[in-house]
C-alpha positions in Angstrom: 3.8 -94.7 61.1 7.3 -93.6 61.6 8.0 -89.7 60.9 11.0 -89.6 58.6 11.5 -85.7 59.0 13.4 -85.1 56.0 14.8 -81.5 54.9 16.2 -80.6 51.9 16.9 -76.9 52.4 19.8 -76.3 50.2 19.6 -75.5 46.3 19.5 -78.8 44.3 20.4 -80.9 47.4 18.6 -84.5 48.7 17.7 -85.9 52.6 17.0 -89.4 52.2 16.4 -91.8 55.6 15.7 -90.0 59.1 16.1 -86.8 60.9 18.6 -85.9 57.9 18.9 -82.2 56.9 21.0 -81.6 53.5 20.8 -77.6 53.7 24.1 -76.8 51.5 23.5 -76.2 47.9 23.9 -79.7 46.1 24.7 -81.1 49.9 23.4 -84.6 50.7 22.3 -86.2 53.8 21.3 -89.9 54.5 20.9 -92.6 57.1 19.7 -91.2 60.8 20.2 -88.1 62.4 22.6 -86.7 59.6 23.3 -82.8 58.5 25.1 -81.5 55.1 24.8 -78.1 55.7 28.1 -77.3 54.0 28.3 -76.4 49.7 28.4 -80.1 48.1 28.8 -81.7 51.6 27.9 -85.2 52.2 26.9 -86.8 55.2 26.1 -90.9 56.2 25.7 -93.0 58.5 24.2 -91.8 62.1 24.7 -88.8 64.4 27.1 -87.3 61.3 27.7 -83.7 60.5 29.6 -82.5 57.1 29.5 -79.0 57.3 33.3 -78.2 55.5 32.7 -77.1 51.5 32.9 -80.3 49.5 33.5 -82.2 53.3 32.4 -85.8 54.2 31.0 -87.4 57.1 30.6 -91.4 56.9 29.8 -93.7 59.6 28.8 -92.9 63.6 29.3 -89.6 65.1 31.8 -88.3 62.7 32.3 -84.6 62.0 33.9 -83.0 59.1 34.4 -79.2 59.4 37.1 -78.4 57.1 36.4 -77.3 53.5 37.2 -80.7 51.4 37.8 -82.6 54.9 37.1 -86.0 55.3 36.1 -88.1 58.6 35.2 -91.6 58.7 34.4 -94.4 60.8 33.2 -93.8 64.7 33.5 -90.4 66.4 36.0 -89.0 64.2 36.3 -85.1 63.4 38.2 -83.6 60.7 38.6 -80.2 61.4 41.5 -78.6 59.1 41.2 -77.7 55.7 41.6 -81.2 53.5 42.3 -83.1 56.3 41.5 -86.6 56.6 40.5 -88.7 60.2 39.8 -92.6 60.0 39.4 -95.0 62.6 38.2 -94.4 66.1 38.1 -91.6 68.2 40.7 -89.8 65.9 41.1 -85.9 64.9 42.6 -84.2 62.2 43.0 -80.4 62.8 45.9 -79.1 61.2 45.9 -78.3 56.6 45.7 -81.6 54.7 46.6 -84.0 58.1 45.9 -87.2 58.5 45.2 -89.1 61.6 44.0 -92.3 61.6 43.9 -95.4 64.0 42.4 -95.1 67.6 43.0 -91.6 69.7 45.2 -90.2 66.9 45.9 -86.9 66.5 47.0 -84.6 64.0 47.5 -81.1 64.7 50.1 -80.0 62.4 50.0 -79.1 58.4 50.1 -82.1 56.7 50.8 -83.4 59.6 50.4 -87.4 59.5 49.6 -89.9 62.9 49.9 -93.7 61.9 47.7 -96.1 63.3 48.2 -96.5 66.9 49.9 -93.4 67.6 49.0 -90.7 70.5 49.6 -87.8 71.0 52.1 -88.0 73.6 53.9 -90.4 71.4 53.4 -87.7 68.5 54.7 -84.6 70.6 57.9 -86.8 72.0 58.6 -88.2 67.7 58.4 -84.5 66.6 60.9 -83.3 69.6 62.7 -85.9 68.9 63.1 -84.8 65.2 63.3 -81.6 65.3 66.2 -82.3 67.6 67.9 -84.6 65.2 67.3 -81.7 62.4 68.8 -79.2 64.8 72.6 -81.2 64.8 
């Protein structure tokens, strides 16, 4: 028999699936190895931490920190308040930003990286306009 390890800590919350832990009040966790630890957090998929207020974590390795943050799809981390991260390998730390693609990053409020963006390419764009803005 397989131990499922489920833990429902958190005031009206639900663990469903495997080494999940939902430990925010009305947090949920499912699918393998996932945690909602944060108030109405929601974490799928595997290896997935939503631990923002009202965050969510979907898909592999994906971490959502930020209250009402959202990360999704594989090893993606949402760190700023309301911020978004999609794709691969992508981060989203600065208020509502929005980085999505592959190695995208968005570090500034509401700051947005388009698919296929880096941060090199990001730093050198915002010189570039704050340049422009300057003349």
């Amino acid at each position: 028999m397989v131990e499922c390890n489920r833990n429902a800590l958190g005031n009206c919350s639900e663990a469903e699936g495997a080494n999940t832990t939902a430990s925010g009040a009305t947090s949920h966790a499912e699918g393998i190895d996932t945690e909602a630890s944060g108030i109405s957090a929601h974490a799928e998929g595997s290896s997935t931490i939503a631990a923002g207020e009202a965050s969510h974590a979907q898909g592999y390795r994906n971490h959502s920190i930020g209250g009402s943050s959202h990360a999704e799809g594989s090893t993606t981390q949402s760190i700023g308040l309301a911020s978004h991260s999609e794709g691969y390998d992508t981060v989203a730390v600065g208020e509502a930003s929005h980085a999505e693609g592959s190695g995208s990053q968005a570090i500034g409020t509401a700051h947005h990286m388009p698919k296929g963006f880096k941060l090199k390419q990001a730093v050198l764009f915002h010189m570039q306009r704050d340049l422009h803005q300057e003349l």
